[in-house]
C-alpha positions in Angstrom: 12.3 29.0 13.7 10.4 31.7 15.6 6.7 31.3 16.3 4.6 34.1 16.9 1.1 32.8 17.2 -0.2 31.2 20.2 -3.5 30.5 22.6 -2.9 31.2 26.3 -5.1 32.5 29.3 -4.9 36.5 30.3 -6.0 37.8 33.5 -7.0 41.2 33.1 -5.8 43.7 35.6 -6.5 47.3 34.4 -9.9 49.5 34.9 -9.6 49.8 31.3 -11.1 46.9 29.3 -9.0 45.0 27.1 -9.4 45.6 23.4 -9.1 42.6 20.6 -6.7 43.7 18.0 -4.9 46.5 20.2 -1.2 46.5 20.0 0.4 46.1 23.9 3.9 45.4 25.7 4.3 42.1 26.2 7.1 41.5 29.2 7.9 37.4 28.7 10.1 35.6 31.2 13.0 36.4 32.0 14.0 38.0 28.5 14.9 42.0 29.0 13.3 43.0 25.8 10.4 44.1 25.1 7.9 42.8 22.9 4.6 43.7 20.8 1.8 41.5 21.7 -1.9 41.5 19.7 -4.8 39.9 20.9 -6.4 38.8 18.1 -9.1 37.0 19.1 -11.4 36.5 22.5 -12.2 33.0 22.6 -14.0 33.2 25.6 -14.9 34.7 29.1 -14.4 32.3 32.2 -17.1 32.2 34.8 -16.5 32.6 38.2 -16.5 28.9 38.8 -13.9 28.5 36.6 -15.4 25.6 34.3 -18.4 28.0 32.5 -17.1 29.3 29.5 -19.1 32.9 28.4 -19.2 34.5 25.0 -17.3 37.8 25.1 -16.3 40.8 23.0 -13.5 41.9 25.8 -12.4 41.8 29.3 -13.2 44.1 32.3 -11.2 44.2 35.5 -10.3 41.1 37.2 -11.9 38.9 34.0 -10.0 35.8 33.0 -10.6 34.7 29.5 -9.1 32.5 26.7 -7.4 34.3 23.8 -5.4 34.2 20.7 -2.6 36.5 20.0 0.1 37.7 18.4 4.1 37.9 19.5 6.3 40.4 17.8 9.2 38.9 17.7 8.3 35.3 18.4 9.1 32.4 20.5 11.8 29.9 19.5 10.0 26.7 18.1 12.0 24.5 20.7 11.4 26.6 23.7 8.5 25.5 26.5 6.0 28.1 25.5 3.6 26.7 28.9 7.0 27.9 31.2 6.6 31.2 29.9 4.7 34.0 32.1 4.0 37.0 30.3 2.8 40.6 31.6 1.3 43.3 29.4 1.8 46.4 29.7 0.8 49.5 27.9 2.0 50.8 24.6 2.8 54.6 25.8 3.2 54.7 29.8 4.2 50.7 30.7 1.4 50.8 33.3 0.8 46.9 33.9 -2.4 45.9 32.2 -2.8 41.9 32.4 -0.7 38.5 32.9 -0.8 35.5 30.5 0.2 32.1 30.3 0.8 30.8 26.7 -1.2 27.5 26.4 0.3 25.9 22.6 1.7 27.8 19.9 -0.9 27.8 16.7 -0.2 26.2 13.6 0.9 28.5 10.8 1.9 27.8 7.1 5.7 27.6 6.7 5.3 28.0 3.2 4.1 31.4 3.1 7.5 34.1 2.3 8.2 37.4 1.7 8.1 37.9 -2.4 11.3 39.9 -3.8 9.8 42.3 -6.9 12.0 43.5 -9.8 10.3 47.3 -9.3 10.9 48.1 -5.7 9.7 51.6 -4.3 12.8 53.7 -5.1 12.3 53.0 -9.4 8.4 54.0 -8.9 9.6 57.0 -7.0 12.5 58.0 -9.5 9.7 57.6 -12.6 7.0 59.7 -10.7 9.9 62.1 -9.7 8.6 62.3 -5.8 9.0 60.8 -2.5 5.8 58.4 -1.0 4.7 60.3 1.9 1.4 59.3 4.7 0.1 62.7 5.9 -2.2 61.4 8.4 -4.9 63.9 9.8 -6.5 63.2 12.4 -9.3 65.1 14.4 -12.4 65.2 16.1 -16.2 64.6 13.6 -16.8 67.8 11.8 -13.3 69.4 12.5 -12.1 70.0 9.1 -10.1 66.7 8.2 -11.4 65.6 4.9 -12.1 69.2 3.8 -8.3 70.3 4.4 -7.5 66.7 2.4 -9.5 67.4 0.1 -8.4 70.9 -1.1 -4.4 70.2 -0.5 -4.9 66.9 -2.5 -6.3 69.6 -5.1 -3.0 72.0 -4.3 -0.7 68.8 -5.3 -2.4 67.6 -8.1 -2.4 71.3 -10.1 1.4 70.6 -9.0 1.9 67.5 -10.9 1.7 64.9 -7.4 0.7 61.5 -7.4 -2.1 61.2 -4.8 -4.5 59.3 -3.4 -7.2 60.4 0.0 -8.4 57.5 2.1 -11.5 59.2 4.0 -13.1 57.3 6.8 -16.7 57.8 5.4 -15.8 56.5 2.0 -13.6 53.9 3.3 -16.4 52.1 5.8 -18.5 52.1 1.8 -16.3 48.9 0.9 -12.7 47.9 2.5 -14.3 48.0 6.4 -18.2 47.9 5.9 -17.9 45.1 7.9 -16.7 47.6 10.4 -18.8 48.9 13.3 -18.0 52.2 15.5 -16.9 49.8 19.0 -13.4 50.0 20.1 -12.4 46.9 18.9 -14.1 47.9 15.6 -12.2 51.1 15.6 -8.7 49.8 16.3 -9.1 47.0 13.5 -10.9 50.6 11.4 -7.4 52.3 11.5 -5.2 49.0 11.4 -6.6 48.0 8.3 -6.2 51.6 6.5 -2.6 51.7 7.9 -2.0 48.8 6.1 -3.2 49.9 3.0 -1.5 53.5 3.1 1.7 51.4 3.6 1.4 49.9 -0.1 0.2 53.0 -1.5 3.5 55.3 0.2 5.5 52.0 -1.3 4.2 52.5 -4.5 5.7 56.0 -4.7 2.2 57.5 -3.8 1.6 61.3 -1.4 -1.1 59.7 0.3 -3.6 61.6 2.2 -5.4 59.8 5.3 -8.4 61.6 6.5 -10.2 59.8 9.8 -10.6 60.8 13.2 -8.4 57.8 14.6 -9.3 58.6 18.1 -6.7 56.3 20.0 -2.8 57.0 20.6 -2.2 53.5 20.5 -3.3 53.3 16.9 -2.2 56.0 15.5 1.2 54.8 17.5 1.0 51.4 15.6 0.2 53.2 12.2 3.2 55.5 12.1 5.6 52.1 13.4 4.6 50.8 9.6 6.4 53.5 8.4 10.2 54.5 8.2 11.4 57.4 9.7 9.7 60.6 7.9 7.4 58.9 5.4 4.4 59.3 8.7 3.1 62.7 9.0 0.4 63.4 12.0 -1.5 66.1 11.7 -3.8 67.2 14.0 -6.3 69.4 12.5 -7.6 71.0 16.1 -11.1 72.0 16.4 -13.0 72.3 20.1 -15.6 70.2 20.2 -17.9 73.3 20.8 -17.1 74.4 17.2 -17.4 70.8 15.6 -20.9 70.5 17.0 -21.9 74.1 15.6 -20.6 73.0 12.0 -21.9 69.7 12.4 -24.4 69.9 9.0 -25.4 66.0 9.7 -26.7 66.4 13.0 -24.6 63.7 14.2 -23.4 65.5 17.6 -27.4 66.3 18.2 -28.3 62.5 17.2 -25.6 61.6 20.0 -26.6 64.5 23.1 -29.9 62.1 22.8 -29.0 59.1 22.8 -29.2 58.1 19.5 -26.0 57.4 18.4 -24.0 55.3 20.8 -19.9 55.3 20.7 -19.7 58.6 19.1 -16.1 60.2 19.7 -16.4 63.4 22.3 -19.6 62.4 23.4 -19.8 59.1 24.9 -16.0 57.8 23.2 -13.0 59.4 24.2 -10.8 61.5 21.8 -7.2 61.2 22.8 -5.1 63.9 21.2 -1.8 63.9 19.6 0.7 65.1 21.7 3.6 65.4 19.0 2.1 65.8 16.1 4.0 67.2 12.8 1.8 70.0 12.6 -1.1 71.3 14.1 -4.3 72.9 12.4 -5.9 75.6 14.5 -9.0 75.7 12.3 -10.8 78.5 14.5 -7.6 80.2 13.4 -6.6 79.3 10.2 -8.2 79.5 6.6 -8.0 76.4 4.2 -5.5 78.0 2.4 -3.5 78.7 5.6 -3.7 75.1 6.3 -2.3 74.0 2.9 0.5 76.4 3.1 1.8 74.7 6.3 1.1 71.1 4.8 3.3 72.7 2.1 5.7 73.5 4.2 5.4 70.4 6.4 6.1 68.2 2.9 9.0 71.0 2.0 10.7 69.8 4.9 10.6 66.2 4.4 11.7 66.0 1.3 8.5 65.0 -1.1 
């Protein structure tokens, strides 16, 4: 039996900070594969003196703290978890970020099993007569994502489409109000939304995924839900310049003062794609223009 759930300690290595709930390399032992390793949880800092323990939200360069996390695959139930070193690396270049040592595995419910269902995803997609796609866009605040959803999610229904638009404003109303704009926040933002845009693709569904999703990692972990082709990234691509003269909220203004704190191309990196599907020009490009492409772009795959 494999177990994938365990507290250790992880030195932290990198001038980036660590980030609960981020998705990392995880090099352990010996063994030449690579695996996926989660922190989900920062128990706590250690001090200095190394018997202080100090609440934490994450872990700066040359930090040692006490965490829980994830192993994708797991561990062997009879093997010595405690003789196991492991180094993380990072998800895109395999820079070293951290070591750990696994302290115990954590207890989960045997019990819980994957459910068979008599309707699996090809019946709902042969009765709504289309494939389940994720177009994903992705951009900077005020650079055209949810207006481009919006109207192509208009284009499909007049064609007969199943659809359904996840926005990130409407979204942080209910599933993540619990949500905040920190990293950590953001990463479990996106994870949470992949998640559900998983079901609705399975459920036969064109779904249309409107948020600025600022991190490669994440949007890395989001399209490694999907198989091949159902995950389209689109990067609707706006200079900031031009987001900030649109921006009708005055969010961009709010944040040049001070205001707002974490807002992405101001004070939070934006990271962008670097192979996306397609890519919307906006200075360029008319919302039509950009639904003709998406067109295309679904054309191609298939939907």
């Amino acid at each position: 039996m494999l177990i994938d759930q365990f507290e250790g300690d992880i030195a932290w290595k990198h001038h980036h900070p660590m980030i609960v709930g981020r998705v990392y390399k995880a090099r352990i032992g010996d063994n030449p594969t690579i695996s996926q390793c989660t922190i989900t949880e920062l128990k706590y800092q250690e001090a200095e003196d190394g018997k202080t323990r100090l609440a934490a939200k994450t872990l700066l360069t040359g930090q040692i703290g006490v965490v829980n996390l994830h192993l994708e695959p797991g561990v062997e139930s009879n093997v010595d978890v405690t003789t196991l070193p492991i180094e993380l690396l990072d998800l895109d270049s395999d820079e070293p970020l951290a070591t750990c040592n696994l302290h115990f595995p954590l207890r989960r419910s045997s019990n819980i099993r994957w459910q068979a269902m008599s309707i699996d995803r090809d019946a709902r997609e042969t009765l709504m007569q289309q494939k389940g796609k994720c177009i994903w866009f992705t951009g900077l605040s005020g650079s055209g994502k949810s207006t481009i959803a919006s109207a192509f999610e208009k284009h499909l229904y007049q064609q007969g489409r199943f659809t359904m638009t996840l926005d990130g404003d409407n979204v942080r109303h209910g599933l993540n109000k619990d949500l905040g704009f920190t990293e950590t926040d953001r990463v479990e933002n996106i994870r949470r939304v992949a998640e559900v845009s998983k079901l609705m693709v399975d459920a036969g569904l064109v779904v249309l995924v409107s948020f600025i999703s600022p991190f490669r990692a994440e949007r890395k972990l989001a399209r490694d839900l999907f198989a091949p082709g159902d995950f389209l990234e689109v990067f609707v691509d706006t200079p900031l310049e031009e987001c900030e003269r649109r921006d009708v909220k005055g969010l961009y203004a709010k944040a040049r003062r001070g205001e707002i704190k974490n807002f992405t191309g101001i004070d939070s990196a934006y990271e962008a794609p670097t192979d996306p599907e397609v890519r919307l020009p906006t200075v360029e490009l008319s919302i039509d223009e950009c639904c003709t492409r998406l067109s295309e772009l679904l054309k191609k795959g298939n939907a």
